[in-house]
C-alpha positions, 0 to 999 in steps of 0.5 A: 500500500502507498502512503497517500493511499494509507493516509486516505484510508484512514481519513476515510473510515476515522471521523476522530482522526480526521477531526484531529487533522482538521483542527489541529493542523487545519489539514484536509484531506485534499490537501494531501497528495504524493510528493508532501506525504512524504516530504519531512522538510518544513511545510511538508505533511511527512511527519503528519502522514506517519502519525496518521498512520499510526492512528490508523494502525491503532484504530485497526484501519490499517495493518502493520503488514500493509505499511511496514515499507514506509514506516521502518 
């Protein structure tokens, strides 16, 4: 699974995630895309995405095995 597409998912199917990513970071869905979702520098959503990810895999959106390539 890529990361944007594991990113969606959870923004998809977890009203509490994607609360968070509102509020807290005023961050839409749509403003995710390929390149910031793993850009760490300044401005980017890498750090962002990961712990959506992780909020994804806690929620048992996601599992380990879809996102062990981009998490390690």
């Amino acid at each position: 699974m890529e990361k944007l597409e594991a990113v969606q998912k959870v923004l998809r199917f977890s009203d509490a995630t994607r609360e968070w990513v509102t509020k807290e970071h005023s961050i839409y869905f749509d403003d995710f895309d390929e390149h910031n979702v793993n850009d760490y520098e300044p401005g980017g959503y890498g750090d962002l995405a990961d712990e959506v990810v992780q909020k994804g895999i806690q929620e048992s959106i996601l599992d380990d095995e879809d996102v062990d390539e981009f998490l390690s």
